[in-house]
LUMTIFI-514769 format. One record per residue (C-alpha): x, y, z. Coordinates in Angstrom, 1 decimal. Layout:
N
<bafi><x>X</x><y>Y</y><z>Z</z></bafi>
...
//
This chain:
158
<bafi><x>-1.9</x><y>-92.1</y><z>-10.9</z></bafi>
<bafi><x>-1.8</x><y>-89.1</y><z>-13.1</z></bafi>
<bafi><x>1.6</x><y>-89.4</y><z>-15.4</z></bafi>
<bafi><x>2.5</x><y>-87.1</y><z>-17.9</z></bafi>
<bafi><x>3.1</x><y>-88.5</y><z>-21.3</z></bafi>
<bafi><x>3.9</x><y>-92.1</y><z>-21.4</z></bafi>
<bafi><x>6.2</x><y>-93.6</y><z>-23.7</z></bafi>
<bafi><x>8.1</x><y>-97.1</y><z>-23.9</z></bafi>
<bafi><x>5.5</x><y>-99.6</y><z>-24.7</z></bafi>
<bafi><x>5.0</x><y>-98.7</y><z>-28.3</z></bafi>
<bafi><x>1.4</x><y>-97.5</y><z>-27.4</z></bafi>
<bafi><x>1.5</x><y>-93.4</y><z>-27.1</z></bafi>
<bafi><x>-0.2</x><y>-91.4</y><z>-29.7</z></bafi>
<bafi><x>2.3</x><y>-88.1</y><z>-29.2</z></bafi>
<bafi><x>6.2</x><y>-90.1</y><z>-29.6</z></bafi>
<bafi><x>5.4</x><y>-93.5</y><z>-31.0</z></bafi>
<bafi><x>3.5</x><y>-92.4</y><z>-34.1</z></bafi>
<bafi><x>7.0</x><y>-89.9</y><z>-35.2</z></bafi>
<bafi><x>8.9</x><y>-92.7</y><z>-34.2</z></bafi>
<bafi><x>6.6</x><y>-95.1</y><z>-37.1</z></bafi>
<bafi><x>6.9</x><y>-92.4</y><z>-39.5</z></bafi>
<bafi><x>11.1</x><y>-92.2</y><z>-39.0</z></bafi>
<bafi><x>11.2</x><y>-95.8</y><z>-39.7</z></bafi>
<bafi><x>9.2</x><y>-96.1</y><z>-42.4</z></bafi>
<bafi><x>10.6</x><y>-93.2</y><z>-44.5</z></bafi>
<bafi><x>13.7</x><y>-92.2</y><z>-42.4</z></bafi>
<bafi><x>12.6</x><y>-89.0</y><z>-42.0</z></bafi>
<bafi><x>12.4</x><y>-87.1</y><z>-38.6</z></bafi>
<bafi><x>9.9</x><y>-84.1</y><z>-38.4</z></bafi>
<bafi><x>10.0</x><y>-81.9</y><z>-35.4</z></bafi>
<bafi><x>9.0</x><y>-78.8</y><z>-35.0</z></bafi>
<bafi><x>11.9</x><y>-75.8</y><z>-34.2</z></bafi>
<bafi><x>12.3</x><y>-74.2</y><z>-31.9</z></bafi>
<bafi><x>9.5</x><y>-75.5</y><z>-29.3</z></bafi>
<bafi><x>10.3</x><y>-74.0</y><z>-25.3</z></bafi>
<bafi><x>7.6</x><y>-76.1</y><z>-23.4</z></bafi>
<bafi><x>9.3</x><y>-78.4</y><z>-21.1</z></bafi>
<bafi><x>8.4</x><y>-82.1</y><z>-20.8</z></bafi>
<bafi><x>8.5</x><y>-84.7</y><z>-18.0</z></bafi>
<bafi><x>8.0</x><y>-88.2</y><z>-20.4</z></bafi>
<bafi><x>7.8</x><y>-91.2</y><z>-18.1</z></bafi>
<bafi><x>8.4</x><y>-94.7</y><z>-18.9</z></bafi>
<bafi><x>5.7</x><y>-97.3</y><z>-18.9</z></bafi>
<bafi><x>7.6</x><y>-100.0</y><z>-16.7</z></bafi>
<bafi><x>8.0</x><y>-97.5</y><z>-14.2</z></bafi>
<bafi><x>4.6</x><y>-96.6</y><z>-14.1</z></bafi>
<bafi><x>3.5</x><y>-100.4</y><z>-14.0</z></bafi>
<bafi><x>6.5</x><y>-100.8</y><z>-11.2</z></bafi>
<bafi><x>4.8</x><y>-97.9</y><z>-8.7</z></bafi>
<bafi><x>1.4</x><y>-99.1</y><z>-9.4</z></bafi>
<bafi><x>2.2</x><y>-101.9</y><z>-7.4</z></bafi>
<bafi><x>4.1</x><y>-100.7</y><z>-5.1</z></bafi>
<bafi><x>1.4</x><y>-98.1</y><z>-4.3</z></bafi>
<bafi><x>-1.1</x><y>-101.6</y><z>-3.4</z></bafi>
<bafi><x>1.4</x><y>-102.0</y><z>-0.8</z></bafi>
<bafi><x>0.9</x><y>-98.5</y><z>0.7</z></bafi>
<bafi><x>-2.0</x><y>-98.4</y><z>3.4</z></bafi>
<bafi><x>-1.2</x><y>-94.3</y><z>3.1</z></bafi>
<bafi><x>-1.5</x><y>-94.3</y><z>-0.5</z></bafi>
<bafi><x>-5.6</x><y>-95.5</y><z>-0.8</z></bafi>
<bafi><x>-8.0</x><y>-93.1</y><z>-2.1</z></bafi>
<bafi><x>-5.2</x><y>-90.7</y><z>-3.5</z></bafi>
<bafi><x>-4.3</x><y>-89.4</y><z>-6.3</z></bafi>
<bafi><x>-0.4</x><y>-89.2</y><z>-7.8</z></bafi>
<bafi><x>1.1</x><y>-86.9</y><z>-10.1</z></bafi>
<bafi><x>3.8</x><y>-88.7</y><z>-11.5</z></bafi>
<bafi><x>6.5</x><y>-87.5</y><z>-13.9</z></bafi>
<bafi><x>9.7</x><y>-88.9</y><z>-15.8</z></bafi>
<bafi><x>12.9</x><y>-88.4</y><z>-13.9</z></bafi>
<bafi><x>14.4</x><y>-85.4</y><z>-15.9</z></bafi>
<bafi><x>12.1</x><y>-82.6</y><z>-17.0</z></bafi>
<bafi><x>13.3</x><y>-81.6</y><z>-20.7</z></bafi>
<bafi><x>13.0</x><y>-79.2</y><z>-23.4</z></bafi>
<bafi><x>10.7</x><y>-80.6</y><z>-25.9</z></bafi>
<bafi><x>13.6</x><y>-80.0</y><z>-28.6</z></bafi>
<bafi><x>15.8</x><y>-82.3</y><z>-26.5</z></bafi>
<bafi><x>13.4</x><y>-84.7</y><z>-26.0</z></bafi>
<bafi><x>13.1</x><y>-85.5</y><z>-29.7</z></bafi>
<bafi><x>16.5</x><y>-85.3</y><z>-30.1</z></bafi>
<bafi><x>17.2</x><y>-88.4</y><z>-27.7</z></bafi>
<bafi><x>13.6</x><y>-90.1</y><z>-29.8</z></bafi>
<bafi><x>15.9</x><y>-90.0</y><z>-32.9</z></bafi>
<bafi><x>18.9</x><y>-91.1</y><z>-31.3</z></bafi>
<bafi><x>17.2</x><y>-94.3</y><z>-30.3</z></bafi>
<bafi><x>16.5</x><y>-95.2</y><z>-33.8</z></bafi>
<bafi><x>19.5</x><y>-98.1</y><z>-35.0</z></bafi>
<bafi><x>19.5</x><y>-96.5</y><z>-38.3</z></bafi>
<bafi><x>20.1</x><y>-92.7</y><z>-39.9</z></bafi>
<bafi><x>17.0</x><y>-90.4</y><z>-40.3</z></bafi>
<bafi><x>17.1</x><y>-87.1</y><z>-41.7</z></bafi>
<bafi><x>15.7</x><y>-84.1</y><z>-39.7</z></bafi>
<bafi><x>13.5</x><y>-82.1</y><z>-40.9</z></bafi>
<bafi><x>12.6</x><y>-79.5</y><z>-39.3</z></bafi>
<bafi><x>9.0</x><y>-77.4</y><z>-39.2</z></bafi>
<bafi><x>9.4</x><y>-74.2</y><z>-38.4</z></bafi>
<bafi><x>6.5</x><y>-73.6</y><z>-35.6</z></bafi>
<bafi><x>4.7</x><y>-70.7</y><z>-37.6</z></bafi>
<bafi><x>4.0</x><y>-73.1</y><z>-40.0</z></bafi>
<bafi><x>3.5</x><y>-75.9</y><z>-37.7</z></bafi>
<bafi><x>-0.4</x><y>-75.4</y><z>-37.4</z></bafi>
<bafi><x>-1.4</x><y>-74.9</y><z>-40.9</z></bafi>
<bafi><x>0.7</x><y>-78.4</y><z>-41.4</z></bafi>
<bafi><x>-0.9</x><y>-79.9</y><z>-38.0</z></bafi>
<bafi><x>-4.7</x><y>-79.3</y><z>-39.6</z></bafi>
<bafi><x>-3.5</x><y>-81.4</y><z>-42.4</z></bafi>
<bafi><x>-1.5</x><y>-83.8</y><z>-41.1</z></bafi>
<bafi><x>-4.2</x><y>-84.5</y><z>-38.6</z></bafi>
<bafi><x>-6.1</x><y>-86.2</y><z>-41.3</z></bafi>
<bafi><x>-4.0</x><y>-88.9</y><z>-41.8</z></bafi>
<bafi><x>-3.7</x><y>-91.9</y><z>-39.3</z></bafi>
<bafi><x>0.0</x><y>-91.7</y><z>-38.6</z></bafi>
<bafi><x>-0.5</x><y>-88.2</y><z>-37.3</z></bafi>
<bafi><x>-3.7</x><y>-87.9</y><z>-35.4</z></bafi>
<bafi><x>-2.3</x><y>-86.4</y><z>-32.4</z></bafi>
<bafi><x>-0.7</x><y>-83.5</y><z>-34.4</z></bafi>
<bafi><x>-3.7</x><y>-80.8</y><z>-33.7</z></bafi>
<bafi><x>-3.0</x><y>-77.3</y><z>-33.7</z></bafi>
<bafi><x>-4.2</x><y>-77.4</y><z>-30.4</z></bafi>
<bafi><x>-1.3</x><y>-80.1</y><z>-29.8</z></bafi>
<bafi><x>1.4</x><y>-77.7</y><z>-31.8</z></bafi>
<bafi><x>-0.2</x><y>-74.6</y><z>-29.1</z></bafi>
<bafi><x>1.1</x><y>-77.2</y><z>-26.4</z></bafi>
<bafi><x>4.4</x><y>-77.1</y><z>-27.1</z></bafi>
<bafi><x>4.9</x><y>-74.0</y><z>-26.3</z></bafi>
<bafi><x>4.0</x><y>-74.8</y><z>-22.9</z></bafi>
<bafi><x>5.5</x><y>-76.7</y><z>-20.0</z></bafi>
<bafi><x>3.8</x><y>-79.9</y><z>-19.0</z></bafi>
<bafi><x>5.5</x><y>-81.0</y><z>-16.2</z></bafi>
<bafi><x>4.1</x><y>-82.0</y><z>-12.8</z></bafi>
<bafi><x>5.7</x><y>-81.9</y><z>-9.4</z></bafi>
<bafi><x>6.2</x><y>-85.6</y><z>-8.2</z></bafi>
<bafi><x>7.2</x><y>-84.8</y><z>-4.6</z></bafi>
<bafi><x>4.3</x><y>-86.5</y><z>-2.8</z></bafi>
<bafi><x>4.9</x><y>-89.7</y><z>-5.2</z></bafi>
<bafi><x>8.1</x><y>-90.0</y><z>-3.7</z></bafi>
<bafi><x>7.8</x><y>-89.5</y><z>-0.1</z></bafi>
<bafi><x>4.4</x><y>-91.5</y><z>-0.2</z></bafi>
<bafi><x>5.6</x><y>-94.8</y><z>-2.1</z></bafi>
<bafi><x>9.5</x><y>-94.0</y><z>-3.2</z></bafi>
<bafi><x>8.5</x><y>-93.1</y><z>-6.7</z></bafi>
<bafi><x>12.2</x><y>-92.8</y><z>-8.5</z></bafi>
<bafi><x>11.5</x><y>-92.8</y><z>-12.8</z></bafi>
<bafi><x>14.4</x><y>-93.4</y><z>-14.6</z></bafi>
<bafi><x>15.7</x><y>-90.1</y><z>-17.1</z></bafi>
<bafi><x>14.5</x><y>-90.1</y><z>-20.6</z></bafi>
<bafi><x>17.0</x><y>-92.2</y><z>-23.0</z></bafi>
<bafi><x>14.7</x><y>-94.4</y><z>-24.5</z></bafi>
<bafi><x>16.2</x><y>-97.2</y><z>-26.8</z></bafi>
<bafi><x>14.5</x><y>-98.7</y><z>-30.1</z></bafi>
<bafi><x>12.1</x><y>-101.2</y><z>-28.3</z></bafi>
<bafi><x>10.4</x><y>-98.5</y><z>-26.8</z></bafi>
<bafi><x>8.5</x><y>-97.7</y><z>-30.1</z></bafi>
<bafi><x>7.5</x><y>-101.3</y><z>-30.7</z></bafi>
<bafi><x>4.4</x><y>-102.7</y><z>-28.4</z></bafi>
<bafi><x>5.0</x><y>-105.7</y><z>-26.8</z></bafi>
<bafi><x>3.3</x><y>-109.0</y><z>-27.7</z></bafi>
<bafi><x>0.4</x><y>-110.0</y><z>-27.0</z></bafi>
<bafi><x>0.4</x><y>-113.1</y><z>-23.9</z></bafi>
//
């Protein structure tokens, strides 16, 4: 499999790590005014098709690109991350000119590792996959992006 950014076990380094930050000071940075279009796919159904797919004689010795069910405007896709948070957080926007001077910095703290200026140059681009052969080959069906609160919060260890 070959997904496109994973979210829902409280283990990404791109959603989860904004979602930490919003808790912990309950305030949301994002960064305006970003056009790339994202495909985020949930780590249960990525878990689901990967067995499903040992079950498939036609699937052996390929290789999947798998997306989320909805492909989304990276603005609207942290708009649904804050809505999933059970408390108020204040937006605060970064306008995207500025967003790489403030990604070099940022990237030198742990919370925001992810945020490169490479990573802000990414969001201007759309990194979505088509998912066709997914679904004809093993019924691959991801569920939209509306993630809930539990989805930033790693499950516990067995």
């Amino acid at each position: 499999m070959r997904p496109t950014l994973i979210y829902g076990a409280g283990l990404d380094r791109t959603l989860t790590p904004i979602a930490h930050f919003a808790r912990r000071w309950r305030v949301f940075p994002y960064i305006a005014h970003a056009r790339g279009l994202r495909q985020p796919v949930h780590a249960d159904d990525l878990a689901a098709s990967c067995m499903n797919v040992l079950t498939q004689a036609r699937t052996a010795q390929r290789v999947y690109a798998v997306g989320g069910g909805e492909r989304l405007a990276f603005g609207t896709m942290f708009e649904r991350v804050r809505a999933s948070f059970p408390f108020r957080t204040v937006a605060l926007p970064i306008p995207f000119t500025m967003a790489s001077t403030a990604a070099s910095l940022a990237a030198r703290l742990p919370a925001f590792r992810a945020a490169s200026p490479a990573a802000v140059r990414r969001l201007e681009e759309d990194l979505i996959v088509d998912h066709s052969a997914a679904v004809e080959d093993f019924g691959w069906s991801p569920r939209p992006f509306h993630p809930d609160a539990t989805a930033w919060t790693p499950p516990p260890l067995a």
